[in-house]
N, C-alpha and C positions, 0 to 999 in steps of 0.2 A: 365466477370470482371477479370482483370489479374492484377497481385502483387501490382503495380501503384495506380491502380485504389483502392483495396482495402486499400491499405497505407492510401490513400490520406481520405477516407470514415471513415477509424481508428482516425486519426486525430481530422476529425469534430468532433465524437461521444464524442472522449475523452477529447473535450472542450480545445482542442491544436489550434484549428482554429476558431475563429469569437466564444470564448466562449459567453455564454448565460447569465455567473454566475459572479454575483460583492459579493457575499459572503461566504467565506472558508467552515462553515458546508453546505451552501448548495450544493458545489459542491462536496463534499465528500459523502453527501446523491447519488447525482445520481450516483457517482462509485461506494456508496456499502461499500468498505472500500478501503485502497492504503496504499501497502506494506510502513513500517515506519519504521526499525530496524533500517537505517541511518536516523537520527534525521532531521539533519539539510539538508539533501538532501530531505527528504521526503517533508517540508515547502517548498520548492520551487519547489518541484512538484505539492504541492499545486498553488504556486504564481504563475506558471506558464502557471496556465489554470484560475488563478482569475484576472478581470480587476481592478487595485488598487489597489492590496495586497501587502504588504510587510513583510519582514522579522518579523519586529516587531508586526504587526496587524496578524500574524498566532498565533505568540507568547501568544499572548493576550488570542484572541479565546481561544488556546489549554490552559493556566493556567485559565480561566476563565469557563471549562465543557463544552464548545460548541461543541470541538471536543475531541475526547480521545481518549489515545492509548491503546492496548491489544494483546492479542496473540487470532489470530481466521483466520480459513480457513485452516493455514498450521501451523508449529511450530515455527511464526516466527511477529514478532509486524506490527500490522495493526491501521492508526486510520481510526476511526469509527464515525457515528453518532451516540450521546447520543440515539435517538429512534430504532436504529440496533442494539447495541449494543448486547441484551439481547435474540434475536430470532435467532441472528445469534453465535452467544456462544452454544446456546441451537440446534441449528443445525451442526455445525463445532466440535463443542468440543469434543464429545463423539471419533471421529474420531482423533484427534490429543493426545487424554489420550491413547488411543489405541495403537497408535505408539510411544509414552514415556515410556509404561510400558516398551519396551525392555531393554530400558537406566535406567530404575528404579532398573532392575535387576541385572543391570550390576554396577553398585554405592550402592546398597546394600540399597537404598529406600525402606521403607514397606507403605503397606498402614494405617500402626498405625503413623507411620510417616507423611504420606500426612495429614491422618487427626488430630494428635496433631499440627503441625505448621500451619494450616489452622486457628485451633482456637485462637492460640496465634497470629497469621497475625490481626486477624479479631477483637480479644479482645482490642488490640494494637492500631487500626485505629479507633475506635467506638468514637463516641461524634466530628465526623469531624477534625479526626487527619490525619496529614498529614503527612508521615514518607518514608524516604529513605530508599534505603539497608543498609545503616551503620547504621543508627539507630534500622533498625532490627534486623539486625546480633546477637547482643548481647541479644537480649530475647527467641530466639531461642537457641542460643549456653547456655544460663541458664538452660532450657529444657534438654540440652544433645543433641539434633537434630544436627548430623553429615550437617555440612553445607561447608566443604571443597570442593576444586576443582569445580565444577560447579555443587553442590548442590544444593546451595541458589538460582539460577538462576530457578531449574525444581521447588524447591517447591511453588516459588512465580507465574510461570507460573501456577503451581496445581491451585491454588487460584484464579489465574486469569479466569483458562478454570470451574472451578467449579461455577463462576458468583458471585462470591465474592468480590473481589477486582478490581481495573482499574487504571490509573493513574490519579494524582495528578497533584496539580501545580507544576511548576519545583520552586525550592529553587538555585537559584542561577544558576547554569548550570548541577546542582544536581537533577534528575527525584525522583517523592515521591507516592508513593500509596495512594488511598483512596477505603474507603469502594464503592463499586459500589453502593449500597441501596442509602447511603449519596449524590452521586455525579446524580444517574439517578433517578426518580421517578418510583416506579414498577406500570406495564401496563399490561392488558390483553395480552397473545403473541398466535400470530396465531398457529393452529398444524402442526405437519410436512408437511404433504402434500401444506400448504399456505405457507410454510415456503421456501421450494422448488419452489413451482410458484415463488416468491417473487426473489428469487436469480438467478434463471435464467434468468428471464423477466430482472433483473438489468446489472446482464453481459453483454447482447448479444447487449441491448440496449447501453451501455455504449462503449463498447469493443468492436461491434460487426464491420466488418463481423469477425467471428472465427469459427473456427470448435468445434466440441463435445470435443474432447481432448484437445484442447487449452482450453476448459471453464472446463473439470476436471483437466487436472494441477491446475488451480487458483483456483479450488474452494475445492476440496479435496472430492467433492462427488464422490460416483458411479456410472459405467456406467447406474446401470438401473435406480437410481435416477434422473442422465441427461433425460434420455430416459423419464421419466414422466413429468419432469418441461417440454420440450419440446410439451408432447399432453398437458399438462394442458395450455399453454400459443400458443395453436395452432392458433388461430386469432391474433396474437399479433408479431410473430415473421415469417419472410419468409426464402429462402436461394435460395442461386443462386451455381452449380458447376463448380469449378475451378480448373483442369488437376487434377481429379477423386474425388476431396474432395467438400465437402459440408461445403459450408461458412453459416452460421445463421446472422440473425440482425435483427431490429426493424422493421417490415412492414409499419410503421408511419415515419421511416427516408426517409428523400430528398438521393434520388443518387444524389454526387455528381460528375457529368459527367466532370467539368471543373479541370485542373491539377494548384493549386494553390501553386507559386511557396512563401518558405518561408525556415526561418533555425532556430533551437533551440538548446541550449544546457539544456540538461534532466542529472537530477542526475541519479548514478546508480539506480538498484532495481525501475526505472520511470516505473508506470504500462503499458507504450508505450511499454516496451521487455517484461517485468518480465510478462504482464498477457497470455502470450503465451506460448504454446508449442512448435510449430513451428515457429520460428522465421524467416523465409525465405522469406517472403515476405517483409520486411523493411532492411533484409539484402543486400550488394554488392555479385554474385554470384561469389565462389572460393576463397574468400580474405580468406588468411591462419588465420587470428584472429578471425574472425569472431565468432564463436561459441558463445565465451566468450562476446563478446559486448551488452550494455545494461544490463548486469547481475551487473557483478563487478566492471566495471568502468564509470563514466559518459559521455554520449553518445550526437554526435553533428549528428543532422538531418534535413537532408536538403531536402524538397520536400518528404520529407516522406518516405525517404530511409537515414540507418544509414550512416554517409562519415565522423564519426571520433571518438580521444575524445577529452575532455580535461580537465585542473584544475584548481583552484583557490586559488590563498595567499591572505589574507586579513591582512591586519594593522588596526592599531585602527584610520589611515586617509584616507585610498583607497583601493581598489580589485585590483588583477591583474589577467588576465585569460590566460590562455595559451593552444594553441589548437595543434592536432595534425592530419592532415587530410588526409584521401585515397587518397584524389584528390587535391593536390595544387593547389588553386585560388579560392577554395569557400570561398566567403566571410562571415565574421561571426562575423565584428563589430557593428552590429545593436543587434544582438544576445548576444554578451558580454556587452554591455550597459545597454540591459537589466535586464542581472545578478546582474549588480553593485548597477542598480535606487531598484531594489528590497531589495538588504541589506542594502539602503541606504546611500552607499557610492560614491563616482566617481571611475570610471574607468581609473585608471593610464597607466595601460599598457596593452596591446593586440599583445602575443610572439605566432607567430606561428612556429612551429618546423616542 
């Protein structure tokens, strides 16, 4: 299997090619969760692997509890299924407080701190309240709770990684928290060991082929964690080696042998880059920018190798997208149409630079 091959195999898995899914949680269920600190680019990572989704129908979903957003895996927002939510916080979490307390020390955070604004978060959302950072600011800052500079940010994450809080509906283009109890119904949750089968079997299947180190960048576990979900899921997942590494994937996936030729444009943070460590196989080999692509800026892919980026202006009457590519002459007005049919608006213009 060589870089092509796997690209192309990434794709399927990742419901980029002939997706499987006409509805937003479901297809968030089989990734598990899909990095979301870009809001509005995260929604059409979604739409972009849902047949008939649009901007507005994620919208929905996400103000309606179907899907929700949170901090889980790394220190950074993911939405989630309402039924993951709570097994995967309880698995990730401890790992992510772990690596905040340095910053807690550093800002002068105590844990009498964590745990006063937890309670006042928590008193504040009860009875199905729905409330932004500015409306919380001020009951915290009554408290005394130093919430300057990027305070308010860690303690709401506290809240968030302690299984207390999650998001809300948005209020206008305003994001609001709610009690996590309020919004999910509490369930038996598997122990750690299920908890582990559980997220590897979702990775490798979703994501796969990848190696061990591309599923602990994304997932934040340990190697010898990896090492266990691996035997526990040994009938379930195979691996083929490629110039010394060991790719994993679902032993239930179809190889696809055939190079199916197509192009996308993927918001930044698309779990297409972001759920990898090595990104070299979707990469162009030696293009000086490389590194950086797929991370910070949105990525245009073609055949299952990254060949660009590019951006979007929108008006309150039309999109316009504007590309900028390795390779002059890939075409990518089927690709920008479909940008536009998703926010549903028309596509004015298509500037390639």
């Amino acid at each position: 299997m060589n870089s092509q091959q796997i690209a192309q195999q990434r794709l399927h898995q990742q419901q980029l090619l002939h997706s499987r899914f006409t509805q937003p949680a479901a297809l968030v269920r089989w990734m598990g969760c899909m990095q979301a600190q870009d809001y509005a680019g995260a929604k059409w990572a979604i739409g972009t692997r849902v047949k008939g989704s649009t901007d507005a129908s994620i919208e929905k979903d996400f103000n309606e509890g179907k899907i929700l957003r949170t901090h889980v895996l790394r220190p950074t927002w993911h939405f989630v299924a309402p039924e993951d939510i709570r097994w995967m916080l309880q698995l990730t979490g401890p790992r992510i407080k772990a690596f905040n307390k340095r910053l807690y020390a550093k800002l002068g955070i105590t844990d009498k701190d964590l745990k006063r604004s937890n309670t006042i978060i928590t008193n504040a959302l009860s009875d199905h309240q729905f409330l932004t950072r500015t409306a919380l600011l001020p009951l915290l800052a009554k408290a005394r709770i130093n919430t300057d500079d990027i305070r308010l940010g860690f303690l709401l994450m506290d809240a968030e990684l302690e299984g207390l809080i999650c998001s809300g509906p948005r209020q206008g283009k305003q994001f609001t928290y709610a009690l996590l109890s309020e919004r999910v119904p509490a369930a038996p949750l598997p122990d750690r060991e299920e908890a582990i089968t559980r997220i590897t079997l979702c990775y490798f299947s979703s994501r796969g082929p990848a190696t061990l180190h591309d599923f602990q960048w994304w997932s934040g576990l340990n190697m010898a964690d990896i090492k266990k979900g691996l035997h526990l899921n040994r009938e379930h997942l195979t691996h083929t080696v490629t110039n010394g590494n060991a790719y994993w994937f679902s032993a239930a996936a179809p190889i696809n042998k055939r190079n199916t030729p197509a192009t996308f444009l993927l918001p930044c943070y698309d779990e297409y880059a972001v759920a990898y460590k090595d990104r070299s196989d979707i990469l162009p080999a030696g293009h000086p920018a490389a590194a950086g692509y797929g991370i910070f800026k949105p990525v245009i892919v073609t055949n299952g190798q990254i060949s660009g980026t590019w951006s979007r202006k929108e008006s309150s009457r039309h999109i316009t997208v504007a590309t900028e590519l390795m390779n002059p002459g890939k075409k990518t007005a089927t690709a920008a149409a479909a940008y536009a049919a998703f926010m549903g608006k028309p596509l004015q213009e298509l500037i390639t630079i």
